[in-house]
C-alpha positions as a printed NumPy array, in Angstrom:
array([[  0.   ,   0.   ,   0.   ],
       [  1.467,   3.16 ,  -1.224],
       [  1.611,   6.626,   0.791],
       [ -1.28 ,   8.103,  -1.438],
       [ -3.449,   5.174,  -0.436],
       [ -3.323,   4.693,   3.133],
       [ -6.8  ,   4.943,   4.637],
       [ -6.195,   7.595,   6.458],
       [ -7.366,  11.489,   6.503],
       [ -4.678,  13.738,   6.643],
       [ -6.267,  16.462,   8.335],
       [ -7.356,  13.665,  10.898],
       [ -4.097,  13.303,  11.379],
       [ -2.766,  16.546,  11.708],
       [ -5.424,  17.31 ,  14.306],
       [ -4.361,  14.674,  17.024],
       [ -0.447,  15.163,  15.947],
       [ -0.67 ,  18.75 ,  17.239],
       [ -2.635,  18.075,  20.828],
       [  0.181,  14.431,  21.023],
       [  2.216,  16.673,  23.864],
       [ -1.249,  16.904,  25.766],
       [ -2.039,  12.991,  25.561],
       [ -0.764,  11.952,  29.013],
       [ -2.512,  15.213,  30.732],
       [ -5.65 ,  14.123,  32.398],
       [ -7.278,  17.521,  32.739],
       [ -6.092,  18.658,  28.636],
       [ -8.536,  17.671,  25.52 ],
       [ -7.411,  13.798,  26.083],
       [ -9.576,  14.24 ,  29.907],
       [-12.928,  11.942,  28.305],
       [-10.624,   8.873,  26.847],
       [ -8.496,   8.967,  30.645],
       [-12.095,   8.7  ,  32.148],
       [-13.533,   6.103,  29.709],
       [-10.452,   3.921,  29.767],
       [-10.742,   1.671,  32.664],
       [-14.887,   1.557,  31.532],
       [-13.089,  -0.069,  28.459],
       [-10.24 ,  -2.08 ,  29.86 ],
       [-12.787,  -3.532,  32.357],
       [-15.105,  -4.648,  29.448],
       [-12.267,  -6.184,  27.286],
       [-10.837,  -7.863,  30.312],
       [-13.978,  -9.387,  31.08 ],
       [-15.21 , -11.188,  27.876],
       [-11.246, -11.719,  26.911],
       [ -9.281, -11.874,  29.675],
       [ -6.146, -10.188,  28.809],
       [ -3.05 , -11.91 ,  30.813],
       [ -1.179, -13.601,  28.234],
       [ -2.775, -12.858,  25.169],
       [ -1.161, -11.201,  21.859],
       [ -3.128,  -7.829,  21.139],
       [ -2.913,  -5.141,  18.644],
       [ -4.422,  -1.859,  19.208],
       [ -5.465,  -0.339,  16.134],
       [ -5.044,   3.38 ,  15.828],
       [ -3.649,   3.843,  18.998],
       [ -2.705,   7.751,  19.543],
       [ -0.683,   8.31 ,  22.922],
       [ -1.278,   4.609,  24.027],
       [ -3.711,   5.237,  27.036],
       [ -5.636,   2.046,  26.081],
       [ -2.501,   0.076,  25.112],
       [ -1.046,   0.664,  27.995],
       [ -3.24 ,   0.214,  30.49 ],
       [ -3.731,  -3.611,  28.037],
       [ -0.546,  -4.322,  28.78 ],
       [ -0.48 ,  -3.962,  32.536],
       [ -3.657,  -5.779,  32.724],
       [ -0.522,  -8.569,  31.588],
       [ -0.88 ,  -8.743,  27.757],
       [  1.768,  -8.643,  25.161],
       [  0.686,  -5.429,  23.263],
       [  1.3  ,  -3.598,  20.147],
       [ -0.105,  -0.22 ,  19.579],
       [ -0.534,   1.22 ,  15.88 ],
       [ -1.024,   4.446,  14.438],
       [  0.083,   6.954,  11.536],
       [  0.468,   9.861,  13.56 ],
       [  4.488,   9.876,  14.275],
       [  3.96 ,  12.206,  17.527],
       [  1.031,  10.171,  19.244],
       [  3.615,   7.146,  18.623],
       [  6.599,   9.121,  19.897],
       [  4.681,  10.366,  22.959],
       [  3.398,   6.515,  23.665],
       [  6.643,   5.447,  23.549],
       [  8.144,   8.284,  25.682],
       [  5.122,   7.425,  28.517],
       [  5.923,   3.614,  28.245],
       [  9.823,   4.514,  29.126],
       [  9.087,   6.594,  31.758],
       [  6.176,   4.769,  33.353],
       [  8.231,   1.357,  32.343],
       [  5.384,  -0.503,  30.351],
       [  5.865,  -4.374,  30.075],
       [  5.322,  -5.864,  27.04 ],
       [  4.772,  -3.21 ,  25.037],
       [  5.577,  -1.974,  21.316],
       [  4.378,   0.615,  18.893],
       [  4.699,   0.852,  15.103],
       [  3.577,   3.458,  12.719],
       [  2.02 ,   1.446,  10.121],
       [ -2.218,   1.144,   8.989],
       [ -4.002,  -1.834,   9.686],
       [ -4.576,  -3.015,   6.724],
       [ -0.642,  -3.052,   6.195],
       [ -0.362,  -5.041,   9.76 ],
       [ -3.118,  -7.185,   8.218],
       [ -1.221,  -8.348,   5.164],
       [  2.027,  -8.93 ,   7.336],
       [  0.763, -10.988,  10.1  ],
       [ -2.616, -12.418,   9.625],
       [ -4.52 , -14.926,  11.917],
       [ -1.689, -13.545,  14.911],
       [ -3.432, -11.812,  17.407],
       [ -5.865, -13.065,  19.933],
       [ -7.632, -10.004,  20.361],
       [ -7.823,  -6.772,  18.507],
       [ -8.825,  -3.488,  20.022],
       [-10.028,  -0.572,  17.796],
       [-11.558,   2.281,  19.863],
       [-13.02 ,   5.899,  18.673],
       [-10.864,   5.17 ,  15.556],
       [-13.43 ,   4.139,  12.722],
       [-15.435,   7.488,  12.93 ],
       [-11.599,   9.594,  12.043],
       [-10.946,   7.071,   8.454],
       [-11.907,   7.493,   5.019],
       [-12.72 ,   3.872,   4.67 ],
       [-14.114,   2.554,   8.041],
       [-15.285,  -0.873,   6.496],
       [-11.698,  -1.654,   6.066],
       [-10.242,  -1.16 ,   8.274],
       [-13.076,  -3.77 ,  10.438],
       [-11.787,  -6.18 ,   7.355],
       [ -8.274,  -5.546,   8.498],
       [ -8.686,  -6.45 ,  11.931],
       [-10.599,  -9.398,  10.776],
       [ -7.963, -10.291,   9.443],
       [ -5.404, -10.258,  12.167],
       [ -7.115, -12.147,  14.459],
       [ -7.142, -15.545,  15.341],
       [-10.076, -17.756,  15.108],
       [-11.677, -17.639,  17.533],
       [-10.373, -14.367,  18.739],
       [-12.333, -11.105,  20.09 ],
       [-12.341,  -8.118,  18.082],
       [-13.274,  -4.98 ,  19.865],
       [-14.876,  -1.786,  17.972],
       [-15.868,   1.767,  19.928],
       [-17.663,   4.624,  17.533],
       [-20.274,   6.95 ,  17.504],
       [-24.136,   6.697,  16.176],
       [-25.332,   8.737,  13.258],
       [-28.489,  10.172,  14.114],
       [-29.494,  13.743,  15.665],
       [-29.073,  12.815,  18.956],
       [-25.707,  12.067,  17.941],
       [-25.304,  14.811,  16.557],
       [-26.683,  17.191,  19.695],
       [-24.941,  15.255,  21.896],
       [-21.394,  14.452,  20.857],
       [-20.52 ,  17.807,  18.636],
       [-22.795,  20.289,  19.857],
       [-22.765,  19.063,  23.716],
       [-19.357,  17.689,  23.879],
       [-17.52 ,  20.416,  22.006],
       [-19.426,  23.647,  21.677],
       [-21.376,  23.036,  25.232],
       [-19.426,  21.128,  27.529],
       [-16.315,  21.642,  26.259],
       [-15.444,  18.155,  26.614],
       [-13.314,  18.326,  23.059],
       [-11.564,  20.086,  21.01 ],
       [-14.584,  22.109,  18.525],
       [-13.827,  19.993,  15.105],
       [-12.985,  17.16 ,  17.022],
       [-15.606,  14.978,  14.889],
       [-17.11 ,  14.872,  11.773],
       [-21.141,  13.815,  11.333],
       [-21.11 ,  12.189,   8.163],
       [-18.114,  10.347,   9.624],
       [-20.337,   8.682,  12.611],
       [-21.272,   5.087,  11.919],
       [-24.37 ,   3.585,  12.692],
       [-24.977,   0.24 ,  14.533],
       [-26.174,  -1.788,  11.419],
       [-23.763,  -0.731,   9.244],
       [-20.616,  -1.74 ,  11.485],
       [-22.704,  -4.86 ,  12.035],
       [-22.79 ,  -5.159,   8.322],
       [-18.815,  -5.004,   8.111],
       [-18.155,  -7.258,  10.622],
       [-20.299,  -9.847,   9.479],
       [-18.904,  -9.717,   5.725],
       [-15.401, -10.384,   7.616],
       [-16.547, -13.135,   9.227],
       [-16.653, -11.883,  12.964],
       [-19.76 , -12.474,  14.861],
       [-21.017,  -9.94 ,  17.282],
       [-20.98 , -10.711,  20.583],
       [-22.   ,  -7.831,  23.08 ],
       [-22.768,  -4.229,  22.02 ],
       [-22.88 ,  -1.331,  25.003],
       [-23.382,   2.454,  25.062],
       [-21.675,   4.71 ,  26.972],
       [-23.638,   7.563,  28.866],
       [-21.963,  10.866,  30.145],
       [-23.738,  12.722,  33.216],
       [-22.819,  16.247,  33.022],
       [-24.017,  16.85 ,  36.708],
       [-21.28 ,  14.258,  38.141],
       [-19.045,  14.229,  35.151],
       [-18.91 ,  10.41 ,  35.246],
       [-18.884,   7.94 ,  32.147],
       [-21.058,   4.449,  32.708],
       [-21.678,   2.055,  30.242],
       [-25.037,   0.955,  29.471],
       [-27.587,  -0.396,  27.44 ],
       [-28.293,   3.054,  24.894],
       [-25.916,   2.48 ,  21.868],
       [-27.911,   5.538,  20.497],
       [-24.477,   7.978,  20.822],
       [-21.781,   6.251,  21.881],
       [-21.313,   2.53 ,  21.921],
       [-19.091,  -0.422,  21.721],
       [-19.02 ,  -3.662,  19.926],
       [-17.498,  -7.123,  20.908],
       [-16.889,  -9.262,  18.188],
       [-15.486, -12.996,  17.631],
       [-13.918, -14.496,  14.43 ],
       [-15.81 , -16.981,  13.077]])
């Protein structure tokens, strides 16, 4: 896969390359994915439990997920194609001395021709709703995984409550993100990341929604996928 045809937005990626230097900050424009995080790790660790398992997070930014993966006891390796998230995940697993844990900057669907059928889970969270091509990149991580394996997907609804809630609440109310942060025609609906997965031959397992209260400024999962929501799948 050449340069030119990396499924990626460049503009995407400029955007998170110039907040990298904030990633680690829990109070900077990274403060909802430090609060969601152990919401996710739990989830992942419970349906796959993690110790001693081979896992790839796809699109991985400043590692926050990976990292936390990998002291949950899993070998990890976070991907990306922004060169500063990487270099700022790498700098945070030095200093915080990470086991088992490696970055590359390279797409999935380049990891997916390298090593298919390697990993026994794949992780791919608030990444689909940034890419050009969303449905391949689910075919990429498809393809990386074992049979048999769990393949993990976070994103956001498209619908107007979607809308209202995670661009107009979240950045131009709450100031919960950056203003820009996300693109509507970029949001993916349930059925039609359903629809991927099942044309890659992973079966879904679990889907969840994750609620923000803006009184106690907590995260919960629950059963409303109708803004946010997550997706466990299995490979077939």
């Amino acid at each position: 896969m050449t340069q030119a045809s990396v499924n990626a937005d460049p503009a995407e990626l400029a955007k998170f390359s110039e907040l990298a230097h904030r990633w680690w900050d829990p109070e900077s424009e990274f403060r909802p994915l430090h609060q969601i995080n152990p919401l996710r790790l739990d989830w992942i660790n419970g349906l796959a439990p993690l110790v001693g398992r081979r896992v790839v997070d796809v699109g991985c930014g400043g590692g926050i997920l990976a990292d936390a993966m990998a002291r949950k006891g899993a070998e990890i390796l976070g991907i990306d194609l922004s060169k500063k998230a990487l270099k700022v995940a790498q700098l945070h697993a030095l200093e915080a001395a990470t086991p088992r844990i490696a970055y590359r900057e390279v797409s999935a669907e380049a990891l997916a021709a390298e090593q298919p059928a390697q990993f026994d889970v794949v992780t791919c969270m608030e990444m689909l709703e940034h890419v050009p091509d969303a449905g391949s990149v689910v075919r990429a991580c498809a393809t990386m995984v074992k049979p048999g394996g769990w393949v993990f997907f976070s994103t956001i609804n498209r619908n107007p409550k979607a809308f209202l809630f995670a661009i107009v609440g979240a950045e131009y109310v709450l100031d919960l993100l950056p203003r820009g942060t996300h693109e509507y025609l970029k949001f993916i609906r349930p059925s039609e990341l359903a629809g991927w997965c099942r044309q890659a031959g992973l079966a879904l397992q679990q889907s969840r929604g994750m609620d923000y209260n803006p009184l106690t400024r907590r995260y919960r999962l629950s059963g409303d996928t109708t803004v946010n929501y997550l997706v466990a799948t299995r490979k077939e």
